[in-house]
Biopython code that builds the backbone (N, CA, C, O; Angstrom):
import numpy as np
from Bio.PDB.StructureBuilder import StructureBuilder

atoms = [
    (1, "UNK", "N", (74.106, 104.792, 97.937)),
    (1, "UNK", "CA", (74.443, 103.590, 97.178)),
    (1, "UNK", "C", (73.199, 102.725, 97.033)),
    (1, "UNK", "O", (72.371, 102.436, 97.897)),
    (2, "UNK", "N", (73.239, 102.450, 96.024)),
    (2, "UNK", "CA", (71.586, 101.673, 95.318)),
    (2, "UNK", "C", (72.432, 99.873, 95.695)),
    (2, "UNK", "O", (73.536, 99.479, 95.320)),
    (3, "UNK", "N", (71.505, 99.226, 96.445)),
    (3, "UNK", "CA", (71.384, 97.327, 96.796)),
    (3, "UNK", "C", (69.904, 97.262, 96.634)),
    (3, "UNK", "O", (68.886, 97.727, 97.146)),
    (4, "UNK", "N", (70.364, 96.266, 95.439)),
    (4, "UNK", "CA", (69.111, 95.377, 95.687)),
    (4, "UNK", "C", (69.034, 94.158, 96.333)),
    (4, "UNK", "O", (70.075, 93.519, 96.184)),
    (5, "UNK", "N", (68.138, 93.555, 97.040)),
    (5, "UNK", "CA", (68.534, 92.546, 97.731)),
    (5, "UNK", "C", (67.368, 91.015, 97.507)),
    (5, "UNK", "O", (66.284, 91.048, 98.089)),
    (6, "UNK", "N", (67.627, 90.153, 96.903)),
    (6, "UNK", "CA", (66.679, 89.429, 96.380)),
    (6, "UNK", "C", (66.561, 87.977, 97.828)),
    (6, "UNK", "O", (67.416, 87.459, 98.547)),
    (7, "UNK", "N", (65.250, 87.811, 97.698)),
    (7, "UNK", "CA", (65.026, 86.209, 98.721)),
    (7, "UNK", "C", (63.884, 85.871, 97.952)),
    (7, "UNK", "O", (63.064, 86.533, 97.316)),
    (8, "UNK", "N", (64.105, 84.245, 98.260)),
    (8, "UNK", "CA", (62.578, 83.444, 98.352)),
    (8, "UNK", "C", (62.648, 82.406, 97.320)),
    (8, "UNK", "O", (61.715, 81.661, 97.024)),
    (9, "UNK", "N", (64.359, 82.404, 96.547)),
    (9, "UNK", "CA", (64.391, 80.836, 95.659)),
    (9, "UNK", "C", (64.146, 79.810, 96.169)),
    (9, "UNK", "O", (63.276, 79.753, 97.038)),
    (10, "UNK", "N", (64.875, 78.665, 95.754)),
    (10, "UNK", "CA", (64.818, 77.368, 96.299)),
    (10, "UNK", "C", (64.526, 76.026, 95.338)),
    (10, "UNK", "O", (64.489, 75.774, 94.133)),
    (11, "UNK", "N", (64.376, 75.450, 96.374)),
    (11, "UNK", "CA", (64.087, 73.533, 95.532)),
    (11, "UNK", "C", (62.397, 73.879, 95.868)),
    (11, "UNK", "O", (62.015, 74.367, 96.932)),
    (12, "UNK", "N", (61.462, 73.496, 94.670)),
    (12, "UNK", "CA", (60.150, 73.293, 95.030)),
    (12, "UNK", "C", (59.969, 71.630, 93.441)),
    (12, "UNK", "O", (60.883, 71.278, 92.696)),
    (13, "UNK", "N", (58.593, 71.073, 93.472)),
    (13, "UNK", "CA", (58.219, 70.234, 92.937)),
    (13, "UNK", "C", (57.518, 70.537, 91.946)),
    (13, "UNK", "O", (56.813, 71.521, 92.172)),
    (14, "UNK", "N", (57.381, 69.997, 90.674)),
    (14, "UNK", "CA", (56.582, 70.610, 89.399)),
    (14, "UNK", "C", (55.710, 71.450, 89.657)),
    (14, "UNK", "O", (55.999, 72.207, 90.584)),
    (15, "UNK", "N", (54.837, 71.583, 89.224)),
    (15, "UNK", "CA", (53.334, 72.567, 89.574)),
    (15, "UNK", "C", (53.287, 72.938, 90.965)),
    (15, "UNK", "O", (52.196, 72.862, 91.529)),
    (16, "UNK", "N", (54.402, 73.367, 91.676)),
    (16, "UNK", "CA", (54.580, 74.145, 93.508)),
    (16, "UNK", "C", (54.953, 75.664, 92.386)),
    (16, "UNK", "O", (55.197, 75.971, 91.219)),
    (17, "UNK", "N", (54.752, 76.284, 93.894)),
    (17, "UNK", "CA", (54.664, 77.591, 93.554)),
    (17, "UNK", "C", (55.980, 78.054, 94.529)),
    (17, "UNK", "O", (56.524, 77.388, 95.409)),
    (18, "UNK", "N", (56.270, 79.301, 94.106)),
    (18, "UNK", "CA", (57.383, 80.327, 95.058)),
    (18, "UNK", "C", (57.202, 81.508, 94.432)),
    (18, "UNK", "O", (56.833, 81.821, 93.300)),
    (19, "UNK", "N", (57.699, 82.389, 95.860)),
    (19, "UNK", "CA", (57.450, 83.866, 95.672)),
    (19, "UNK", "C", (59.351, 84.408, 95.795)),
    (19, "UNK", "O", (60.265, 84.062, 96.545)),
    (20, "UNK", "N", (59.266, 85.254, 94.798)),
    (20, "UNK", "CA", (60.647, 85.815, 95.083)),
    (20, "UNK", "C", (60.664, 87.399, 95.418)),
    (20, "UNK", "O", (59.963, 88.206, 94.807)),
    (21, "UNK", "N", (61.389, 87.680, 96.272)),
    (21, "UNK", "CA", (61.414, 89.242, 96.272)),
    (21, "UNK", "C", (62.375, 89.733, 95.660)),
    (21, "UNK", "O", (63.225, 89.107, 95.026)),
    (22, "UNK", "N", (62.267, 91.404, 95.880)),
    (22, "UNK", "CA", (63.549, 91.810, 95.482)),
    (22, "UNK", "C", (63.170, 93.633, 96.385)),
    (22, "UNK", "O", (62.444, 94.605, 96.180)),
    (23, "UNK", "N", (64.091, 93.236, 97.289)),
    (23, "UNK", "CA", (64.405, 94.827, 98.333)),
    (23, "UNK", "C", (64.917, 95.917, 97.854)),
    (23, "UNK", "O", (66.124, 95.682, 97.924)),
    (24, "UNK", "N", (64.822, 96.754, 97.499)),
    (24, "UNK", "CA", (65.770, 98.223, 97.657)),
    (24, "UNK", "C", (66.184, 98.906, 98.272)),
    (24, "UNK", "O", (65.489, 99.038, 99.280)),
    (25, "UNK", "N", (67.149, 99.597, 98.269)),
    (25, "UNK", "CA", (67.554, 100.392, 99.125)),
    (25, "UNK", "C", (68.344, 101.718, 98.553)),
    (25, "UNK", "O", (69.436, 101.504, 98.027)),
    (26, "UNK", "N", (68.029, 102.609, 98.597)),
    (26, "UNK", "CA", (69.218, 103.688, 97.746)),
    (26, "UNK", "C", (67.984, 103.916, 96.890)),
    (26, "UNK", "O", (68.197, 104.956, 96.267)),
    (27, "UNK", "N", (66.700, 103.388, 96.546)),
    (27, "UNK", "CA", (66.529, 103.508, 95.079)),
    (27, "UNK", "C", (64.605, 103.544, 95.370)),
    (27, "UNK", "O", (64.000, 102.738, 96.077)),
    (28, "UNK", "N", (64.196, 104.308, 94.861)),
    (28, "UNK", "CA", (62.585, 104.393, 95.379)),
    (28, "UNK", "C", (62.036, 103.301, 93.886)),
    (28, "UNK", "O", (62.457, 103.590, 92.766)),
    (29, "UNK", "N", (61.412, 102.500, 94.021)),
    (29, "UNK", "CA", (60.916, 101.499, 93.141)),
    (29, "UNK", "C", (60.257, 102.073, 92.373)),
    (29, "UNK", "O", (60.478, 102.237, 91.173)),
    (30, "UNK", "N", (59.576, 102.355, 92.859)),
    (30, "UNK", "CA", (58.179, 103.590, 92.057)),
    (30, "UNK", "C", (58.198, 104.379, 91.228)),
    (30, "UNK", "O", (57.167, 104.926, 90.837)),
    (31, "UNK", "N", (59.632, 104.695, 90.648)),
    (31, "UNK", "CA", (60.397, 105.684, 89.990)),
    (31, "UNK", "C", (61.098, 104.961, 88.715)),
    (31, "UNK", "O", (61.506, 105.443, 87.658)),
    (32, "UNK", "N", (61.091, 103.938, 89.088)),
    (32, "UNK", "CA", (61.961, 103.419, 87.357)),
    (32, "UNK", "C", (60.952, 102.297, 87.320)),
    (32, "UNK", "O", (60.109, 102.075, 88.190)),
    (33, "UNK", "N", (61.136, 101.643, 86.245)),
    (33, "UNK", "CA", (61.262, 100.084, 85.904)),
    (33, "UNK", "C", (61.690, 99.063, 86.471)),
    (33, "UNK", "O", (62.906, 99.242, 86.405)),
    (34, "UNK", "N", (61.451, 97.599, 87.261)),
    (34, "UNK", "CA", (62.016, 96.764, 87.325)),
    (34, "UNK", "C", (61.573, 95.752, 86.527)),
    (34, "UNK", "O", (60.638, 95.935, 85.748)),
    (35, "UNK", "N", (62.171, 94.639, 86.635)),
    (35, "UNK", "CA", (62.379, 93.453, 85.671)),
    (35, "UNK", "C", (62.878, 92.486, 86.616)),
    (35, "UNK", "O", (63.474, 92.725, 87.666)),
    (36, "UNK", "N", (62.552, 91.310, 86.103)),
    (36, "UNK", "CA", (63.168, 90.017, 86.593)),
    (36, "UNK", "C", (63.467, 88.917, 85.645)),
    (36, "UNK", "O", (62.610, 88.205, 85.121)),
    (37, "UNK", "N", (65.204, 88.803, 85.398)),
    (37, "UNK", "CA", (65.452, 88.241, 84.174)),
    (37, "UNK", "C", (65.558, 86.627, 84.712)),
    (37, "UNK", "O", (65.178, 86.552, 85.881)),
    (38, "UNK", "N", (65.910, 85.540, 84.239)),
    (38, "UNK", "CA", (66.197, 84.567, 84.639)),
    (38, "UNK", "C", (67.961, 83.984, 83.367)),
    (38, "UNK", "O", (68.396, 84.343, 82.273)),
    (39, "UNK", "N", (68.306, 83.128, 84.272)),
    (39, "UNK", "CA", (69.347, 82.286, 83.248)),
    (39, "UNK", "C", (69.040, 81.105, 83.485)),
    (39, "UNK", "O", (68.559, 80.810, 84.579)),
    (40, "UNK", "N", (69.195, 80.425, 82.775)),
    (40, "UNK", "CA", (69.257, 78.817, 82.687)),
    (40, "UNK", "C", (70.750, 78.581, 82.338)),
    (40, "UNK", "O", (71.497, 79.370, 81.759)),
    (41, "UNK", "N", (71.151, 76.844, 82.992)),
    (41, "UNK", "CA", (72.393, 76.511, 82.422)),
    (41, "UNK", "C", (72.229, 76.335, 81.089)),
    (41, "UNK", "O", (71.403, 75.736, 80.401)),
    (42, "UNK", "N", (73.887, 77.457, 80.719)),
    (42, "UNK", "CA", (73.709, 77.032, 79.172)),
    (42, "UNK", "C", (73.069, 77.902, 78.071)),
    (42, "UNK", "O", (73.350, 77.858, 76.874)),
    (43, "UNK", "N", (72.271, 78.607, 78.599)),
    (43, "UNK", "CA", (71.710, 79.458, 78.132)),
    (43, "UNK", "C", (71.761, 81.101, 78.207)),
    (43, "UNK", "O", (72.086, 81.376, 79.362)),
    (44, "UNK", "N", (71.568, 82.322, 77.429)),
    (44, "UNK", "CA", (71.465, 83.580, 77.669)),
    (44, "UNK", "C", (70.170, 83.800, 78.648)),
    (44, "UNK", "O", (69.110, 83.182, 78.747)),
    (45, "UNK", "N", (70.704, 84.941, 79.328)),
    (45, "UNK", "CA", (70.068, 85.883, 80.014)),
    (45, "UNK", "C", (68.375, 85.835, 79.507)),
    (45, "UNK", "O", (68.267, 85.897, 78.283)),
    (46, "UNK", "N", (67.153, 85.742, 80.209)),
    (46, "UNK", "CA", (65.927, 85.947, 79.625)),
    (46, "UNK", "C", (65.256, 86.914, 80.702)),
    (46, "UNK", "O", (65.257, 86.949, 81.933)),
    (47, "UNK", "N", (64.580, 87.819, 79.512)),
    (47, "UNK", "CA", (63.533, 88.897, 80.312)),
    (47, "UNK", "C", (62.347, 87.860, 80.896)),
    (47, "UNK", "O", (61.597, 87.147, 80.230)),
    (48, "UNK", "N", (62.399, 87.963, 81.927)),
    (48, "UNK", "CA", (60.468, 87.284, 82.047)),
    (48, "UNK", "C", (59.484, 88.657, 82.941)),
    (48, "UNK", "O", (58.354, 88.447, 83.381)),
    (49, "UNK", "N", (59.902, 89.446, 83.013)),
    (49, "UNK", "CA", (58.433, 90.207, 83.430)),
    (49, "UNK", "C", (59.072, 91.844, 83.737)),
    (49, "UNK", "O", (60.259, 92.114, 83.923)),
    (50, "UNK", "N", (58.287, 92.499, 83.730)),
    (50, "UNK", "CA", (58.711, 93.848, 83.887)),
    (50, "UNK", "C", (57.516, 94.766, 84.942)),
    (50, "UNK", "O", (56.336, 94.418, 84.983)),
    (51, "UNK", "N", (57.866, 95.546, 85.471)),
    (51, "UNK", "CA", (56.388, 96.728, 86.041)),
    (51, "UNK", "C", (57.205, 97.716, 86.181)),
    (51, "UNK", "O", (58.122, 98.003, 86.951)),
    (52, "UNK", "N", (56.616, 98.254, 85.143)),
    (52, "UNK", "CA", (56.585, 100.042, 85.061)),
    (52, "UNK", "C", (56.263, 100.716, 85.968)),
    (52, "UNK", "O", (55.576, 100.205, 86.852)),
    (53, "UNK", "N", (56.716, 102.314, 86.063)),
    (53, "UNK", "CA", (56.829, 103.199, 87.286)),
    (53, "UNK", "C", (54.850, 103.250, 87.494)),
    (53, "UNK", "O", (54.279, 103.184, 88.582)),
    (54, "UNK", "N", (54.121, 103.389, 86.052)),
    (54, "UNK", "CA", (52.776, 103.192, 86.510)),
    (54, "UNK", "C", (51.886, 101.853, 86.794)),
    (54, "UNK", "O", (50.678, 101.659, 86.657)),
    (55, "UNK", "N", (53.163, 100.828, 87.334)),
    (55, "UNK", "CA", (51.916, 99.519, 87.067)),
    (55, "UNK", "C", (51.873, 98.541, 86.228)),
    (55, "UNK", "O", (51.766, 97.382, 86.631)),
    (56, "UNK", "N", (51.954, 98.870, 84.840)),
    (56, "UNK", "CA", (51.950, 98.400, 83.488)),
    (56, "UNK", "C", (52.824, 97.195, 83.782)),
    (56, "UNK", "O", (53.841, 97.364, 84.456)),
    (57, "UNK", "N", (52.455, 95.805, 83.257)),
    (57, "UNK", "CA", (53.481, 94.365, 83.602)),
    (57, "UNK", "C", (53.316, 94.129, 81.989)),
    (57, "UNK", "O", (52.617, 94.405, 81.014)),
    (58, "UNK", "N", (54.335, 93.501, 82.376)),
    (58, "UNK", "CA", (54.466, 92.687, 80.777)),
    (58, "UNK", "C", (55.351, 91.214, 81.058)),
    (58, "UNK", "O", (56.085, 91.070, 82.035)),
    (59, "UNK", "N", (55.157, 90.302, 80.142)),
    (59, "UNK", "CA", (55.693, 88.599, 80.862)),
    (59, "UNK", "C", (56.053, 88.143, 79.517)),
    (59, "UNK", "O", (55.415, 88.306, 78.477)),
    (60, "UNK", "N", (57.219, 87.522, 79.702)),
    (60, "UNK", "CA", (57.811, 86.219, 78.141)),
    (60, "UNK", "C", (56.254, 85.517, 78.195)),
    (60, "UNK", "O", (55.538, 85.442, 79.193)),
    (61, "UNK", "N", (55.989, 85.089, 76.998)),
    (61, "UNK", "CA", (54.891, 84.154, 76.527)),
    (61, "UNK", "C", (54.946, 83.105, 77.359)),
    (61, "UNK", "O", (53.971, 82.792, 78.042)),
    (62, "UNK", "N", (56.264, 82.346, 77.399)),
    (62, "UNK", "CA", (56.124, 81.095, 78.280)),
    (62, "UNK", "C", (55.676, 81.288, 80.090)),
    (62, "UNK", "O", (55.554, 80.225, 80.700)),
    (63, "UNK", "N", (55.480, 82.414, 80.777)),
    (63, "UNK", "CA", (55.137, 82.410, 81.920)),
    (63, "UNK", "C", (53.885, 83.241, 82.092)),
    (63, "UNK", "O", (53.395, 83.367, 83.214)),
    (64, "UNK", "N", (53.400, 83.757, 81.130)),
    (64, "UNK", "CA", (51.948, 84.462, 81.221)),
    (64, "UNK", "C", (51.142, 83.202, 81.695)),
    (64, "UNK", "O", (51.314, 82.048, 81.302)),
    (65, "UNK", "N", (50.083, 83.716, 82.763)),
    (65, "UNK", "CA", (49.165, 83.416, 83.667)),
    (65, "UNK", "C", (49.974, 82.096, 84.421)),
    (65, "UNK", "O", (49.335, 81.046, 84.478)),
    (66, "UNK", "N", (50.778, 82.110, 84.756)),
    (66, "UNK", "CA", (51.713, 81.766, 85.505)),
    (66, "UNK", "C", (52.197, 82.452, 86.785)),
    (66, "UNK", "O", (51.849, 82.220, 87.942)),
    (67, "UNK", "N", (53.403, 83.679, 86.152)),
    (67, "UNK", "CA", (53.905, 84.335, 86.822)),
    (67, "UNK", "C", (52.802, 85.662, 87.134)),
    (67, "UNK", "O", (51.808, 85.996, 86.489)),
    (68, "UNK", "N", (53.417, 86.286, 88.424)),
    (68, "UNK", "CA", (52.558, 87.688, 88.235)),
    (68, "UNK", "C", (54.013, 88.459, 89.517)),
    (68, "UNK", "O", (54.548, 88.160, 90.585)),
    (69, "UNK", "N", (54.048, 89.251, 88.760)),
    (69, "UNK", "CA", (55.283, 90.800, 89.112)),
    (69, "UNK", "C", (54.322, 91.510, 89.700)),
    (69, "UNK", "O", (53.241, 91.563, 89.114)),
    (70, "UNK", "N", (54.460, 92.124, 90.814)),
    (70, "UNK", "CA", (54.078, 93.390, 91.885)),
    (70, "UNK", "C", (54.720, 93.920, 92.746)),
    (70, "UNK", "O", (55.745, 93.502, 93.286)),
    (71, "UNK", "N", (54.262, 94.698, 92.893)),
    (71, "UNK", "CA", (54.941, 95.789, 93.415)),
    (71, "UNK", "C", (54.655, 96.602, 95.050)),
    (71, "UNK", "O", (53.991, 97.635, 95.139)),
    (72, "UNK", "N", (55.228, 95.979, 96.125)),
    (72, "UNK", "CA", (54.553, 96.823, 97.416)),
    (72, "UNK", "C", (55.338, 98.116, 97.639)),
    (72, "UNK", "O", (56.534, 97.961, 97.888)),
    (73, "UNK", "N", (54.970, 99.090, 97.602)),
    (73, "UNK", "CA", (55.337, 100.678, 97.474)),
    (73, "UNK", "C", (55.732, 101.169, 99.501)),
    (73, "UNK", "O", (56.767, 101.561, 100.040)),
    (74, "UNK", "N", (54.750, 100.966, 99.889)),
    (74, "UNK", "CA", (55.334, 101.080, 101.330)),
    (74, "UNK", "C", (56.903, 100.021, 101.880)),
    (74, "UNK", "O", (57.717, 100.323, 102.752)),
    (75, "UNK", "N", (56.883, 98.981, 101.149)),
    (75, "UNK", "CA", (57.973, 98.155, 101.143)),
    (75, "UNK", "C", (59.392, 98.537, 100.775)),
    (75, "UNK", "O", (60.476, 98.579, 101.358)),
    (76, "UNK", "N", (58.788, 98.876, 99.191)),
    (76, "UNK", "CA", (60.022, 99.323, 98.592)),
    (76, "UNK", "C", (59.975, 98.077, 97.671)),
    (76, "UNK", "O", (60.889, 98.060, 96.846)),
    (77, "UNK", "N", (59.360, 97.327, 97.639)),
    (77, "UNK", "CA", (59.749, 95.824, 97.307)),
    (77, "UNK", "C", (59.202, 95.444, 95.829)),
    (77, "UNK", "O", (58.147, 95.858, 95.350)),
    (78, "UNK", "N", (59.794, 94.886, 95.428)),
    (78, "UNK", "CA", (59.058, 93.774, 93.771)),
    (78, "UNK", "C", (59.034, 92.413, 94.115)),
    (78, "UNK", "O", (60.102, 91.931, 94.491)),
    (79, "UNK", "N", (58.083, 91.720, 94.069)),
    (79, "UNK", "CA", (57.928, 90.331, 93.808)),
    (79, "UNK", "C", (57.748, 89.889, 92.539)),
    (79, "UNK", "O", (57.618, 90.601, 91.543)),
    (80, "UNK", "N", (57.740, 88.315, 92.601)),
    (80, "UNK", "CA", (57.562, 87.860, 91.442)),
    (80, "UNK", "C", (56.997, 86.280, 91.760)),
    (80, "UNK", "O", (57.704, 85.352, 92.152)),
    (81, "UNK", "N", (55.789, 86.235, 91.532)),
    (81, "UNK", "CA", (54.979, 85.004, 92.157)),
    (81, "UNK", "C", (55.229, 84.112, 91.099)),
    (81, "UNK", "O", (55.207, 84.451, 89.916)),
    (82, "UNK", "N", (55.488, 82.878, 91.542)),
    (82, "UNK", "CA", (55.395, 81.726, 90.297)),
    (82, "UNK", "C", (54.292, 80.633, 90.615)),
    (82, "UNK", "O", (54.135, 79.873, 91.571)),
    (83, "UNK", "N", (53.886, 80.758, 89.939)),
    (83, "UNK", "CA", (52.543, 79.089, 89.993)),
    (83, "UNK", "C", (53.063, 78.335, 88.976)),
    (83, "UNK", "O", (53.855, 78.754, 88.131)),
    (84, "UNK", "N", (52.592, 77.147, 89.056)),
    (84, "UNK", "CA", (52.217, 75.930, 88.315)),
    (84, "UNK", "C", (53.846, 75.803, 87.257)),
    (84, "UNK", "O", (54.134, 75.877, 86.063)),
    (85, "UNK", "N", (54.639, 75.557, 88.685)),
    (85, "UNK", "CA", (56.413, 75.773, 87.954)),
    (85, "UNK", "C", (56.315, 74.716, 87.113)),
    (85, "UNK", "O", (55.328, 73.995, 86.965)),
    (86, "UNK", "N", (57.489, 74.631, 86.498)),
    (86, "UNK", "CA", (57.996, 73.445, 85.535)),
    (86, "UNK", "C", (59.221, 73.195, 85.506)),
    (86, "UNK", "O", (59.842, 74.100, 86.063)),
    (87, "UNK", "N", (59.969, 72.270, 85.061)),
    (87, "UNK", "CA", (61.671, 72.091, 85.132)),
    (87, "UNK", "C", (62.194, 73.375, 84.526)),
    (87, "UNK", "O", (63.019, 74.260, 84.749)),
    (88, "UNK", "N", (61.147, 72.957, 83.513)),
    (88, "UNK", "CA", (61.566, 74.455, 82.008)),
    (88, "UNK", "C", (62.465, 76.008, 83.052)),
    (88, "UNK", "O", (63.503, 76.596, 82.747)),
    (89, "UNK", "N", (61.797, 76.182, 83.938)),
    (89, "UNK", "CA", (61.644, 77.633, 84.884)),
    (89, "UNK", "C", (62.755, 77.245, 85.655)),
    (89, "UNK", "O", (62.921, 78.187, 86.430)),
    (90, "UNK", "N", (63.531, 76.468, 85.860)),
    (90, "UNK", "CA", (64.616, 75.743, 86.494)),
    (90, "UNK", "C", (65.985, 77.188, 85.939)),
    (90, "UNK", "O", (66.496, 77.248, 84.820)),
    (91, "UNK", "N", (66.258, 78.130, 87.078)),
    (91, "UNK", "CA", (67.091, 79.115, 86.443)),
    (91, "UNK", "C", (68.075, 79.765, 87.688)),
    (91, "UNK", "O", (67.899, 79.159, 88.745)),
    (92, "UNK", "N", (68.985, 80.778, 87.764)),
    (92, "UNK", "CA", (68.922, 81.491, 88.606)),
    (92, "UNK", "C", (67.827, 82.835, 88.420)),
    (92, "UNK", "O", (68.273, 83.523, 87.502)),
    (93, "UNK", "N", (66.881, 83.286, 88.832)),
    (93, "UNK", "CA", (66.323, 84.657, 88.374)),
    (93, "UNK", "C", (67.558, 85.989, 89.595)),
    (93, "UNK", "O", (68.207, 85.976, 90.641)),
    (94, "UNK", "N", (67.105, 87.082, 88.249)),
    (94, "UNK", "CA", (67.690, 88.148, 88.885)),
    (94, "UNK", "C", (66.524, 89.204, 88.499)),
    (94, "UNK", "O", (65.803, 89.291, 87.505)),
    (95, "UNK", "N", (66.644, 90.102, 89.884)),
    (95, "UNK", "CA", (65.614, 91.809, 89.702)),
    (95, "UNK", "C", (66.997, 92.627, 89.068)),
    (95, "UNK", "O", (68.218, 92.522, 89.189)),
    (96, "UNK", "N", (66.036, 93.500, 88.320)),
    (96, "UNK", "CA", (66.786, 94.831, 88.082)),
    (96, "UNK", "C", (66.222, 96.158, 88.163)),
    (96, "UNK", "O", (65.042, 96.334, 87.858)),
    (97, "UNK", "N", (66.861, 96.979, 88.497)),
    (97, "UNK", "CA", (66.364, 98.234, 87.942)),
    (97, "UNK", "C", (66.595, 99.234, 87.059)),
    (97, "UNK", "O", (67.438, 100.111, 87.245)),
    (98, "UNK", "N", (65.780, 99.141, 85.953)),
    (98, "UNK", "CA", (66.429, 100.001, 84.760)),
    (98, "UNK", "C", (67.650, 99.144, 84.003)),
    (98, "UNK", "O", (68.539, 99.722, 83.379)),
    (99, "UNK", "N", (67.598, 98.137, 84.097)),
    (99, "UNK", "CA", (69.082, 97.069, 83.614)),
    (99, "UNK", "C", (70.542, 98.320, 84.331)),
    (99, "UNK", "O", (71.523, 98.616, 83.649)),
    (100, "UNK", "N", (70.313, 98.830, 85.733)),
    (100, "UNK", "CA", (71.457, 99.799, 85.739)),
    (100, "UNK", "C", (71.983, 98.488, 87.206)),
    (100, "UNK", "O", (73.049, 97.915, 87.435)),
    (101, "UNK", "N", (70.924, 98.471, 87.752)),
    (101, "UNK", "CA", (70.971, 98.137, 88.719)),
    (101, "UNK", "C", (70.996, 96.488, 88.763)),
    (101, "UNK", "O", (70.919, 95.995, 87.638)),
    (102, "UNK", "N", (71.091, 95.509, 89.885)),
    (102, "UNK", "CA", (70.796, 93.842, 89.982)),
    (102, "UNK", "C", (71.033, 93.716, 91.102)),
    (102, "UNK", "O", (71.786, 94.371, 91.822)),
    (103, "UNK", "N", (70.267, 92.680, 91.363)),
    (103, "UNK", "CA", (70.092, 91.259, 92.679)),
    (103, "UNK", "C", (71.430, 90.478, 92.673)),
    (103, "UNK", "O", (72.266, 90.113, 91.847)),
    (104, "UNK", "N", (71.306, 90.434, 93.441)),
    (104, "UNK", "CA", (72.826, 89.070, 93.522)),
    (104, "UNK", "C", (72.270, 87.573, 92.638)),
    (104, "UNK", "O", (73.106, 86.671, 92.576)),
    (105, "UNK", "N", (71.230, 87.385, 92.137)),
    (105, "UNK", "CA", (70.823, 86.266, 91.978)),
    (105, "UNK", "C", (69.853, 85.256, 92.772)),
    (105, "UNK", "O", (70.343, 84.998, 93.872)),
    (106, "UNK", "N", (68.600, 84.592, 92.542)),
    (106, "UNK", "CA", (68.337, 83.342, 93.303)),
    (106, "UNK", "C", (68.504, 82.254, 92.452)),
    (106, "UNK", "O", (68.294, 82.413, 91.250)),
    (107, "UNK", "N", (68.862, 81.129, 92.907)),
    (107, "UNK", "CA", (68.718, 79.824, 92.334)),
    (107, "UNK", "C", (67.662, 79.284, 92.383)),
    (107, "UNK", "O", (67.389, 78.928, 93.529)),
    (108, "UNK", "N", (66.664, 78.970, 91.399)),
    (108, "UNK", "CA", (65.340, 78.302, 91.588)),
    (108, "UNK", "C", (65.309, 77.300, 91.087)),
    (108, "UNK", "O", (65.678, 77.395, 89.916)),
    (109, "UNK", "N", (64.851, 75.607, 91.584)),
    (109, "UNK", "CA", (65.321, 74.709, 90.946)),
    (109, "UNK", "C", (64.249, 74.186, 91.113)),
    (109, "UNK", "O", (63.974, 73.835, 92.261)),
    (110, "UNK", "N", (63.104, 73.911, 89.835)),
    (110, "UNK", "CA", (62.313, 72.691, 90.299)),
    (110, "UNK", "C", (62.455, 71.441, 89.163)),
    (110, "UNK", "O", (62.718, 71.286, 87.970)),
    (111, "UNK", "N", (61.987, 70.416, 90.748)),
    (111, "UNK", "CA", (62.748, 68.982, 90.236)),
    (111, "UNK", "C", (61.776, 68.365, 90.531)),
    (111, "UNK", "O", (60.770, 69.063, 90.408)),
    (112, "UNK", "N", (61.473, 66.856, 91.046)),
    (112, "UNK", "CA", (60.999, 65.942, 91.845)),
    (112, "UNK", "C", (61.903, 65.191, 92.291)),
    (112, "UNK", "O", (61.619, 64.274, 93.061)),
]
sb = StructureBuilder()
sb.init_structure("model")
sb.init_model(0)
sb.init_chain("A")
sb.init_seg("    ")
for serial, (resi, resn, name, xyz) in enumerate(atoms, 1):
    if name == "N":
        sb.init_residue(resn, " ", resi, " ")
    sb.init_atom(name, np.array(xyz, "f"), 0.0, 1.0, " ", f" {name:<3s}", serial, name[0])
structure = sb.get_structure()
């Protein structure tokens, strides 16, 4: 049975940073695609970043040189680093794999 298991949301302050993970289990990372979508209230589902089975990232326009997606292979794990947040980024994010798979969700809220 494939779990993914996501940590590391939270309350942070405009331009603070957070790291989110996302665990596997059942499922070798290295082998598909993941992604990390976000929702906002109110809003549809958004792709913000992807890494391919070789590496390859790709990011929504609004979080390039911002965000950065990686990948620790002995882990099993995907992150997803955020710098220089904004309200805008105010979402729950979710990992996936292959859109087959998902995270339970984090809530990321930045405020002042």
């Amino acid at each position: 049975q494939v779990q993914l298991v996501e940590s590391g949301g939270g309350l942070v302050q405009p331009g603070g940073s957070l790291r989110l993970s996302c665990a596997s289990s059942g499922r070798i990372f290295s082998e598909y695609l993941v992604s990390w979508y976000r929702q906002a209230p109110g809003k549809e589902r958004e792709l913000v970043a992807t890494i391919s089975r070789g590496g390859t990232t790709t990011y929504v326009d609004s979080v390039k040189g911002r965000f950065t997606i990686y990948r620790d292979n002995a882990w099993n794990t995907v992150y997803l680093q955020m710098n220089s947040l904004q309200p805008e980024d105010t979402a729950v994010y979710y990992c996936t794999s292959d859109s087959q798979f998902w995270g339970q969700g984090l809530p990321v809220t930045v405020s002042s």
